[in-house]
N, C-alpha and C positions, 0 to 999 in steps of 0.2 A: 457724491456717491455714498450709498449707503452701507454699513460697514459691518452693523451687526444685525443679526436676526436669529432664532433659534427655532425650526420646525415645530409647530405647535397642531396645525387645524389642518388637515390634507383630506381633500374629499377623495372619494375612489375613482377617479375620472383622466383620464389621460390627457383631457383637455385641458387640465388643472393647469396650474403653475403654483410653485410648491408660496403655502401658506403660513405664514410666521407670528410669533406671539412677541412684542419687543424685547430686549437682552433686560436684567437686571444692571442695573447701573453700577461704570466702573469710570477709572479715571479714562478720559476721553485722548486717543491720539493727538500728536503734534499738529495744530491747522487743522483740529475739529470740530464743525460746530455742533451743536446736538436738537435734534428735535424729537421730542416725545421719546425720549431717551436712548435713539437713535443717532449714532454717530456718524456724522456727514463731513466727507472730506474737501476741503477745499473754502479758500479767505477771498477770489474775487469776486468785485462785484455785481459780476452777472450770477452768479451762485448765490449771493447772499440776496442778490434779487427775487430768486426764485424761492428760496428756504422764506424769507419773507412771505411771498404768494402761499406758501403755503401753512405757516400759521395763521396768517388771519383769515383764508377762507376753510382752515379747519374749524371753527367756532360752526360753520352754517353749513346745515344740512341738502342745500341746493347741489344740482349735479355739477361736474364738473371736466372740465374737458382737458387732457393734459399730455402738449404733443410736444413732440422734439426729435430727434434722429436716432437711428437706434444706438443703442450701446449707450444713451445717455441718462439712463437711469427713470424712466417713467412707472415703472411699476414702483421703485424704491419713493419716490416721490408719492403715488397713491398711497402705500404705509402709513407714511409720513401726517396725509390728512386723515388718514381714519384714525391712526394709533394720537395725533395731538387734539380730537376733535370728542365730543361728546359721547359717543358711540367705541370708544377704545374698548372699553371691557366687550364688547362684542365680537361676533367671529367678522371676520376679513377673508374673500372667498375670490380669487381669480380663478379668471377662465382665460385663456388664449383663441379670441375667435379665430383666428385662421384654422385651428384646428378642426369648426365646428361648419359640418356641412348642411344643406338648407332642414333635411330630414333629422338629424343628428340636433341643433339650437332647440326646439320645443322640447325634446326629452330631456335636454341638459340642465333649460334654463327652467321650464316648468314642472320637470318630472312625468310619469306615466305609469298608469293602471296595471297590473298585472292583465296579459292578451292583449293589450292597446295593438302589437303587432307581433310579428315570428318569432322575434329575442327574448321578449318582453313576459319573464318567468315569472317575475317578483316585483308587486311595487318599486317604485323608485322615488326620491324624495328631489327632487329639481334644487339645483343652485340658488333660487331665488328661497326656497324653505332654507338653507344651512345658511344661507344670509340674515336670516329675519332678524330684525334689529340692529342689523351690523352695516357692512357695507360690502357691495358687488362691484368689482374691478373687472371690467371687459378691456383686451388689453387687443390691438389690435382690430378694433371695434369697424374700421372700413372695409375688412375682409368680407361681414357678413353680406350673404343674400338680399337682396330688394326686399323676397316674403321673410327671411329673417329680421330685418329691419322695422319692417310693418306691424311683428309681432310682438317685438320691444316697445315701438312707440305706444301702440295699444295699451300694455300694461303700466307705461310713464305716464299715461294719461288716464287710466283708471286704477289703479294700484293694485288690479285682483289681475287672476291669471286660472287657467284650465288646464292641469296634467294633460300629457294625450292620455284618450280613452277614457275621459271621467267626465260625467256630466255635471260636476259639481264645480263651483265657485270658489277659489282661495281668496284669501287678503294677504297683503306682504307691504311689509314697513323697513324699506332698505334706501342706503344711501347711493347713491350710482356715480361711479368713477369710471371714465371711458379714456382710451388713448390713443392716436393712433401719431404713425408717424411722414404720415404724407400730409397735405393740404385737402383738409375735409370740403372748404368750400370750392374748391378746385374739382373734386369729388360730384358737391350738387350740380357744378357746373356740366359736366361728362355726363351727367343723370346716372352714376355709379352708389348714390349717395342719396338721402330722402331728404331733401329741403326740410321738410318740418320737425325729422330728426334730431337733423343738425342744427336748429335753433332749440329744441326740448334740452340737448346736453348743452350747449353754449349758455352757459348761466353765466359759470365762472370759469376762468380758465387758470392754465399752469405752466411755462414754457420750461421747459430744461433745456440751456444751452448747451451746444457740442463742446466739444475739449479744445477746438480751434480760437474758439471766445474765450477761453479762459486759459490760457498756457501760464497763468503762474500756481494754478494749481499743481502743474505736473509733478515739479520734485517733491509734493508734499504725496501727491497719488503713489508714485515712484516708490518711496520712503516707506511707504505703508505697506503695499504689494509685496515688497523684498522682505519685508519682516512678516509677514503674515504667510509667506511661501516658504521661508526660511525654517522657521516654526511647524510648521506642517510636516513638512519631512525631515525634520532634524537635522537641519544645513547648520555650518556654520552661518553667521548673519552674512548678506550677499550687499555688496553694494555695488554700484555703477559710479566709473569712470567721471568726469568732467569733461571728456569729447564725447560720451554717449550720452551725458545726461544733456548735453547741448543739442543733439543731435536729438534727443525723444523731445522735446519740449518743443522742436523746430518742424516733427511733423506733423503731417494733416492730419492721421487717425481718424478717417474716415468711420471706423465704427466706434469710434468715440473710447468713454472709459472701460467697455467691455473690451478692444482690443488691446490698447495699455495693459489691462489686465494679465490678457492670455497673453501676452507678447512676453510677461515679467514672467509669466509662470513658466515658460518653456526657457528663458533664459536662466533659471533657476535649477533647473531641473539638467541641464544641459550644460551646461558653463562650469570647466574646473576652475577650484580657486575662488579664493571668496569676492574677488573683485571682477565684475564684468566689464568687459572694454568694447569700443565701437566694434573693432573687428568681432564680435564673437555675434553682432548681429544677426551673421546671417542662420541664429537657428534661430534666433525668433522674428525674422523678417525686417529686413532692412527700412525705415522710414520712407514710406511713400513710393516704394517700388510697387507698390500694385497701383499705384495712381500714373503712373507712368505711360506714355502711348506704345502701342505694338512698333513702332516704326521709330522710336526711339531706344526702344529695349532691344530692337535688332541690331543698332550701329554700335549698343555701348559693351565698351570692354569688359573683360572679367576686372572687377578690383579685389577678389580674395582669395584666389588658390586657384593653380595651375588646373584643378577638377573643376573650375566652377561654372560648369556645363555652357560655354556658346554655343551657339544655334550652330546647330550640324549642318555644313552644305549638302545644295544639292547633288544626286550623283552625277558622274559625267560619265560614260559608257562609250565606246566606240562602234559594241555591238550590237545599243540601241538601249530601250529603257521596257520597264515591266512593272507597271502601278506597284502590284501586288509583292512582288518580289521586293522593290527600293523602300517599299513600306515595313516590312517583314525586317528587313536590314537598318533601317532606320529606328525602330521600335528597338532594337536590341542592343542596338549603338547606344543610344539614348538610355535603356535599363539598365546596364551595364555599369554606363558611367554616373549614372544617376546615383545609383546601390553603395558606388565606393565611396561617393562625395559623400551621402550620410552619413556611412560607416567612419570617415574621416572627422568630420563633423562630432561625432557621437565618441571619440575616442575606440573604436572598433567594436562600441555596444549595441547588441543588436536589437535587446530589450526599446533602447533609445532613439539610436535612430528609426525604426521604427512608428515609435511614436513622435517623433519629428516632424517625419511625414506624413501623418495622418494612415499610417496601411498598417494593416493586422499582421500581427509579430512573425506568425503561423507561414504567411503570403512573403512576409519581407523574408525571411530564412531562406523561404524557397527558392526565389531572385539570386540570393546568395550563394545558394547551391549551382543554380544554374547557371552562374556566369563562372565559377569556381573563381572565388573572391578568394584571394592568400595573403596579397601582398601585405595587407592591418592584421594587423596582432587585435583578433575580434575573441570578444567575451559575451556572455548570453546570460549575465546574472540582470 
């Protein structure tokens, strides 16, 4: 994973993904190796396989295809070959295709004429101009459209390109970095996907393995994360337990090292006392309970606190049942004891639990009000 980056190049575009210039060099974390002055955490050898893969097909300006799961770092890996490869002093420009609809890709990627269409007040300069000389990272590249698709290969195969609304001809000299995170040829196969596409970008390719291939990275990922969260909000340094740190290393983390991440940061932010222990997992989500089947998370017991919400039974009524109404009573059941488990959880902060749960401070107060929550000694700083 990569460690440092400093906002440098942001184009105006919501489709972006935020664009960085590499950190000035410093001394590098425990277990970090560095590319192009970028510090990458983690000493297995499927990682250094990859850091591999990607200096030496940084030297060559050929496209490059670079998949793996998400939360494993593919856009940090793109950096990686622009900033160690020829073209570093150049700008580095993501786009996030999924964001980009079939009408939306020709204005984005090639720009448009001032009238081209309704919106279209003031020229616009297309991605592939704030690229020129650099390199373009399409980051979720099987999103696009078929006619988006067709419109890319056209320009991989003639290197000029047409604004909408301009009868005129560009030239553009960019490096193409594509990612995605499914099975592209799986893709051609579905016809989701252009065959001739997806041999244009397969030149070279880049695998980032998951965090499941590599568990001896964790406690140095771990190490890093507490101190860099620590830091951030002016904790004392945080660390984890030896049954938790057994227990992170031992799950699946399906979203790889983006979930490690946020798992650290709430446990950070959340966790009194400088030392975190398994039990305080459950604010930043217990290992491998969402991989768990419905029909197994229905029979298993609470293991943390008397609030730790089991499945509410059914009602039983003698004088009959009312969708509507056992819904109504259920919903409240459930809000109720939801709101104190937070609140417990959070030390009675409301600011916290809050964002615990993902619900706006504003909404969670009001839950608060309406169940009249007394029994936590609750604070609102």
């Amino acid at each position: 994973m990569l460690l440092s980056d400093s906002s440098s190049h942001v184009l105006p575009s919501s489709a972006l993904l935020p664009s960085h210039e590499p950190p000035l060099p410093s001394a590098p974390p425990t277990g970090c190796e560095s590319v192009a002055g970028l510090n990458i955490i983690g000493q297995s050898p499927q990682l250094q396989h990859a850091l591999a893969s990607i200096q030496i097909q940084a030297q060559y300006d050929a496209p490059v295809l670079v998949t793996g799961e998400t939360g494993t770092g593919k856009e940090l890996a793109a950096r990686g070959l622009h900033y160690a490869g020829q073209r570093s002093a150049r700008p580095f420009v993501a786009v996030n295709c999924a964001t980009l609809t079939t009408e939306l890709f020709a204005s984005e990627l090639f720009g448009h004429k001032r009238g081209a269409f309704t919106d279209a007040r003031h020229d616009k300069k297309g991605l592939l101009m704030e690229a020129d000389q650099g390199t373009l990272f399409l980051d979720e590249i099987d999103s696009l459209s078929l006619a988006s698709q067709g419109a890319l290969l056209r320009f991989l195969q003639e290197s000029e390109f047409r604004p909408v609304g301009s009868e005129k001809t560009y030239r553009c000299n960019v490096r193409l970095i594509a990612s995605s995170n499914c099975d592209l040829l799986q893709c051609v196969e579905r016809g989701s996907f252009r065959r001739d596409l997806y041999y244009r970008l397969y030149i070279l390719a880049v695998h980032m393995p998951p965090l499941r291939e590599r568990r001896q990275d964790i406690p140095l990922l771990v190490e890093h994360f507490l101190r860099q969260f620590s830091s951030q909000y002016g904790l004392g340094l945080k660390r984890v337990s030896p049954a938790l740190m057994s227990a992170l290393v031992e799950s699946p983390w399906q979203g790889n090292v983006r979930e490690l991440e946020n798992t650290l940061h709430r446990l950070c932010l959340l966790t009194p006392g400088e030392c975190i222990e398994l039990e305080h997992f459950a604010l930043g989500g217990k290992p491998g309970k969402s991989h768990v089947s419905a029909d197994e998370t229905a029979c298993e017991p609470s293991a943390h606190s008397e609030s730790a919400l089991p499945i509410l039974p059914l009602p039983s009524r003698e004088e009959g049942y009312n969708f509507a109404d056992d819904k109504r009573l259920a919903v409240e059941q459930f809000e109720k004891r939801y709101v104190v488990h937070m609140l417990e959880l959070a030390d009675g902060n409301i600011t916290r639990a809050a964002a615990l749960c993902g619900k706006d401070r504003r909404a969670f107060g009001k839950l608060v009000k309406k169940y009249d929550v007394k029994k936590i000694v609750i604070t609102t700083d």
